[in-house]
C-alpha positions in Angstrom: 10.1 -24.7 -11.0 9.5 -23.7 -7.6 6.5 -21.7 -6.9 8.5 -18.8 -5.5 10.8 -18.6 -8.8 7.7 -18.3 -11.6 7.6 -15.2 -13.6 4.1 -13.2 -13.0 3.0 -10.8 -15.9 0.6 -7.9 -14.3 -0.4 -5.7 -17.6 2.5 -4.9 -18.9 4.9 -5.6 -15.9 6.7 -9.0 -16.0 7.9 -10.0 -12.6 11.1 -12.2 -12.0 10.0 -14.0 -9.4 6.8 -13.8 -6.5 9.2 -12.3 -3.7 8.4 -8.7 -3.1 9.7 -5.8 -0.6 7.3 -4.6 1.1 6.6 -1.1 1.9 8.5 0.5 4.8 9.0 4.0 5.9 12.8 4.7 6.6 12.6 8.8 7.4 15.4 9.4 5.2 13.9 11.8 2.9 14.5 15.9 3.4 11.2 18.0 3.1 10.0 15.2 1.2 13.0 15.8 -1.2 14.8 12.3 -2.1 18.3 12.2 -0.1 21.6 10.2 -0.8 21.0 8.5 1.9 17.5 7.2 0.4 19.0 6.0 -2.8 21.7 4.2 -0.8 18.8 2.3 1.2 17.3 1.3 -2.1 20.6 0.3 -4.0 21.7 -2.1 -1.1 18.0 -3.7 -0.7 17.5 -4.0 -4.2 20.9 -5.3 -5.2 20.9 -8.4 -7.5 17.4 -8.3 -8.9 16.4 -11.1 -6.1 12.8 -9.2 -5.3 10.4 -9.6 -8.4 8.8 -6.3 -7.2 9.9 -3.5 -4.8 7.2 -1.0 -3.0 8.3 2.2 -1.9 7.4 3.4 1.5 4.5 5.5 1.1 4.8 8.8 -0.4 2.2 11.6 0.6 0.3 13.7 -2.2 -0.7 16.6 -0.1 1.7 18.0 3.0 -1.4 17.5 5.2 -1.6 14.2 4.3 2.4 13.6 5.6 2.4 11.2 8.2 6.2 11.6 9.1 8.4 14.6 8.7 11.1 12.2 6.8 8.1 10.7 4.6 9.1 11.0 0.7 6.9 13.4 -1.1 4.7 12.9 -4.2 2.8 16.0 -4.1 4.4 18.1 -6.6 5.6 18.5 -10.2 9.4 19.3 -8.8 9.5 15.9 -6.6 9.6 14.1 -10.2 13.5 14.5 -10.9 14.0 12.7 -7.7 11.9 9.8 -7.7 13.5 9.5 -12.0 16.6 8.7 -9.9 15.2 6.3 -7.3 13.2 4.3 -9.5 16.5 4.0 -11.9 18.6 2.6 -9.3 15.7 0.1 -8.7 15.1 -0.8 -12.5 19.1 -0.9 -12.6 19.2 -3.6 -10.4 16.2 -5.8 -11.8 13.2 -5.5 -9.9 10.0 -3.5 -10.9 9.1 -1.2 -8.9 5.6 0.7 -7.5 4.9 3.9 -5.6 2.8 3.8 -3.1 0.6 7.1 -2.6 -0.9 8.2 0.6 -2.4 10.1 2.7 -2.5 10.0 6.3 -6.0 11.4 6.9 -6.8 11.7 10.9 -3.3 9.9 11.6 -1.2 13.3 10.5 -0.6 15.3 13.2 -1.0 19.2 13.4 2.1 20.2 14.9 4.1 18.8 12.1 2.0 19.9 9.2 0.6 22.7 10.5 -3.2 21.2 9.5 -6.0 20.3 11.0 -6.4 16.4 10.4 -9.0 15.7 7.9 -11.0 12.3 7.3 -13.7 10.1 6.9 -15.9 11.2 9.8 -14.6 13.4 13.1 -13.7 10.9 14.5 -10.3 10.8 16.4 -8.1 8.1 15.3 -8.6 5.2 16.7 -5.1 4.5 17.5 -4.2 7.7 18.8 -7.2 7.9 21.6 -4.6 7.0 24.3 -2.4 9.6 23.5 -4.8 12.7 23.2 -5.1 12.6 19.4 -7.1 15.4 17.5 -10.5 15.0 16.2 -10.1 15.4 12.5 -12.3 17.6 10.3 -15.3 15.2 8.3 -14.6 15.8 4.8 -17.2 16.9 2.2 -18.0 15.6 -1.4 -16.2 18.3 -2.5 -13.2 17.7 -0.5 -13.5 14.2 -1.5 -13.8 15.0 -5.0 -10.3 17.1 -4.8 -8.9 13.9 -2.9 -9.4 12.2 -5.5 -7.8 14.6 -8.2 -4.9 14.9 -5.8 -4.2 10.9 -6.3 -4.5 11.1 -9.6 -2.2 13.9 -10.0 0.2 12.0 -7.9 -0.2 8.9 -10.1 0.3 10.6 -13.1 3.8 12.0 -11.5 4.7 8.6 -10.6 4.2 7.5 -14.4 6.0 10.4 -15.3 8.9 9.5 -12.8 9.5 5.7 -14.6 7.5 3.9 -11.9 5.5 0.3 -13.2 2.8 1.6 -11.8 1.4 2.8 -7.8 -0.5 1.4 -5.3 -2.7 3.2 -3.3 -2.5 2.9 0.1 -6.0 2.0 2.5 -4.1 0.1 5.1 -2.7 1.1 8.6 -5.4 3.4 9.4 -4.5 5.9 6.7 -7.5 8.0 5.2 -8.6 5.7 2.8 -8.5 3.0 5.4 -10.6 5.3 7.3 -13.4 5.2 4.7 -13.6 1.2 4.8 -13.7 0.6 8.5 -17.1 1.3 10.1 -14.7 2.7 13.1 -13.9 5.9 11.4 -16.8 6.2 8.5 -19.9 7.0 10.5 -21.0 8.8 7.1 -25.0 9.5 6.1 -23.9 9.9 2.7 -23.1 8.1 -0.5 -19.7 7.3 1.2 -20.9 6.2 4.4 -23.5 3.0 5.5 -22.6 -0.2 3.2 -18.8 -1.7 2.2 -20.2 -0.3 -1.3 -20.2 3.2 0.2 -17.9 3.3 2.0 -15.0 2.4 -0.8 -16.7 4.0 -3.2 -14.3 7.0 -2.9 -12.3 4.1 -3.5 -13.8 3.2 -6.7 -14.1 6.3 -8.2 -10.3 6.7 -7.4 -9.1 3.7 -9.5 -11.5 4.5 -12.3 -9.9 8.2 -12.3 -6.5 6.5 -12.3 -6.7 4.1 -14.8 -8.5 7.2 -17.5 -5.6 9.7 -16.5 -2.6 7.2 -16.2 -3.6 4.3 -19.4 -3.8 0.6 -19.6 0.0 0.5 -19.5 0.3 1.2 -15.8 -0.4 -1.1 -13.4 -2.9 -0.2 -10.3 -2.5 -1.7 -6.9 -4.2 -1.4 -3.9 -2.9 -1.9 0.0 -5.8 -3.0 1.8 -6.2 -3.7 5.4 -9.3 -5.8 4.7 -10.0 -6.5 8.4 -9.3 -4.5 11.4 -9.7 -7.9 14.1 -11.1 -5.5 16.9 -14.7 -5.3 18.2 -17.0 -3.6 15.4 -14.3 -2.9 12.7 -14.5 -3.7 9.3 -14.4 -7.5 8.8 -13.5 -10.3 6.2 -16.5 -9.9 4.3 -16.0 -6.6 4.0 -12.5 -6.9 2.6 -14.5 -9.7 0.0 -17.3 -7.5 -1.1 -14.5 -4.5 -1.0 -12.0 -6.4 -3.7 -14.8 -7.6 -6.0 -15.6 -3.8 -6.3 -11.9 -2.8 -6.7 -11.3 -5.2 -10.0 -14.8 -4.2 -11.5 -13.0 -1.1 -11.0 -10.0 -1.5 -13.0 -7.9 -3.0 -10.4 -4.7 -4.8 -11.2 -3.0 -6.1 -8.1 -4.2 -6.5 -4.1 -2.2 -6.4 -1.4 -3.6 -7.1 1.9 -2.1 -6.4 5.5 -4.1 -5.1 8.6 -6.5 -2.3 9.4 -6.8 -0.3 12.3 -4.5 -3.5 14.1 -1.5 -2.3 11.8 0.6 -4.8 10.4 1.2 -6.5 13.2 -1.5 -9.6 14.4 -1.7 -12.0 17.8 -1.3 -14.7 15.6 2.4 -17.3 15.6 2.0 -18.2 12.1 3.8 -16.4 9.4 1.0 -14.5 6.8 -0.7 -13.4 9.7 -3.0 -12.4 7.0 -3.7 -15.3 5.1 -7.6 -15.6 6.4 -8.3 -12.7 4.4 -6.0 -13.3 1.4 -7.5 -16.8 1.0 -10.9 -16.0 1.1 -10.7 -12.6 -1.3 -8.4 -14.9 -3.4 -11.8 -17.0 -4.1 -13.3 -14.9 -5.7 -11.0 -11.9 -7.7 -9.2 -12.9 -11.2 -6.1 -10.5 -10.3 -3.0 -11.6 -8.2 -3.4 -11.3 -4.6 0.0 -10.4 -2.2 0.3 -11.3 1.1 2.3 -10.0 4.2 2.9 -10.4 7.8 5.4 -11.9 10.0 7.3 -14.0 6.9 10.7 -14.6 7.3 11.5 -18.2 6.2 11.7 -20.3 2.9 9.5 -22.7 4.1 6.7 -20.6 4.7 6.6 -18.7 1.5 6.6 -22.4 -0.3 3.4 -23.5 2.1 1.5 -20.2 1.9 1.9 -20.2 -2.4 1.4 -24.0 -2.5 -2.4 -23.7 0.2 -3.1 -20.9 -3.0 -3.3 -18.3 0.2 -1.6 -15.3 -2.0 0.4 -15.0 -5.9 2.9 -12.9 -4.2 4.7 -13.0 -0.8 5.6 -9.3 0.5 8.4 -9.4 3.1 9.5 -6.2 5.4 11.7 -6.5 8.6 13.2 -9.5 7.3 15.0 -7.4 4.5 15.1 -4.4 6.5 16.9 -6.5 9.0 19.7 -8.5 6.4 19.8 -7.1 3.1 21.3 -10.4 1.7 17.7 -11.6 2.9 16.5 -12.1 -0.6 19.4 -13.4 -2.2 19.5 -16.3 0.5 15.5 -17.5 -0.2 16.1 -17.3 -3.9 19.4 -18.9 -4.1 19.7 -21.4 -0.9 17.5 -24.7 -1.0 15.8 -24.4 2.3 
């Protein structure tokens, strides 16, 4: 059997195949209400049951967390009926399916929320120097502490919507991504100083998640191990960083970029795959990779050089939403 095609149990969610949807924000939503138009986007991507596992674009758990005025919201008891419906149409069609939770820390922006930015240290956003960008407000323990409450609330609604399970995003430059990078944490307390600190907000996250939500639902993770610019977080960090996460109670890690985005100055599909391969080494849970993969031959060389367990694809399927049914079905 090819690589691609092997079923993958994670706790108590048996995956299909290793071919995932990525997560990627389409601004369909209303005031963070899910629209027709959302389901429709899901239905058509998701037809067939060719993706082992979908990942919703990220959904914010606080409105000043929202990173996009069409951003799906998680932040409430009364968002649950909608996301029942989405993650139906999903399960209906044969792929499991995981919310991703979020919030956009120094990248949200004022004038949409109507909130100062909050993060890690006040520090502005690295990518948003160039255009002005505010300096957020440092967070305190206690702020931290009701963060952290906040995700779990979100995760519980996620369990209560039908979801396998969330993933919590510290990619991108989001907030939690602006705890690990040394760009944005310039902390003097427990959460600031070492990787250890500065994911322990992290830690203490997944530990809360795992109590509130059971052993039934799976936790993953978004990480954008390494920023690749001057003084970010590296590698090793993203190494360290993982072992911490499954000591933790973590299920599934999925890495992508830092403050770079998803996008790397590199021609090789799985931009990524120095990371994945390295933090592969030494974690016993199934790492994903993205990043730049659109063709059949590169999945099968990036499982086969053990660089990732799953392969996460994004423009490709947002491009042709046959994408998936042509890797799993054509002999390429």
């Amino acid at each position: 059997m090819e690589l691609i095609k092997k079923p993958l149990k994670i706790r108590n969610m048996e995956l299909a195949n290793r071919l995932v949807m990525a997560p990627m924000a389409t601004s369909k939503a209303n005031n963070g209400e899910v629209t027709q138009k959302l389901l429709d986007y899901y239905d058509e991507k998701t037809k067939g049951g060719y993706l082992g596992l979908i990942i919703t674009e990220h959904q914010y758990i606080r409105l000043d967390g929202r990173a996009d005025p069409g951003q799906i919201s998680i932040a409430e008891d009364k968002d649950i009926e909608g996301l029942k419906r989405l993650v139906k149409i999903i399960h209906d069609n044969g792929s499991k399916v995981l919310a991703q939770i979020s919030h956009a820390g120094s990248a949200a922006k004022m004038h949409e929320n109507g909130f100062v930015p909050i993060s890690a240290s006040a520090i502005v956003h690295p990518r948003l120097i160039a255009k002005n960008g505010m300096t957020p407000q440092a967070m305190s323990e206690e702020e931290i502490d009701e963060m952290i409450s906040l995700f779990v609330k979100a995760a519980n609604r996620a369990k209560a919507a039908g979801f396998d399970g969330v993933q919590l995003h510290s990619a991108h430059g989001y907030l939690l991504n602006q705890f690990y990078s040394p760009l944005t944490n310039k902390r003097s307390d427990q959460y600031g100083g070492s990787v250890d600190q500065r994911v322990l907000i992290h830690v203490k996250m997944i530990k809360a998640i795992r109590e509130a939500v059971g052993d039934d639902h799976v936790i993953a993770m978004r990480l954008g191990a390494c920023d690749y610019i001057e003084n970010g977080s590296t590698i090793n960090d993203g190494v360290v960083a993982a072992k911490a996460f499954v000591e933790a109670g973590l299920d599934l890690i999925d890495i992508s970029g830092g403050f770079n985005g998803y996008d790397k100055a590199q021609a090789e599909p799985g931009y990524f795959s120095d990371a994945s391969f390295a933090i592969k080494q030494v974690v016993d849970i199934p790492v994903m990779l993205a990043g730049g993969i659109t063709k059949k031959m590169d999945i099968d060389r990036l499982l086969k050089e053990d660089k990732a367990d799953l392969i996460s694809v994004g423009r490709a399927i947002l491009k042709d939403s046959d994408w998936a049914k042509k890797i799993m079905t054509i002999d390429r």
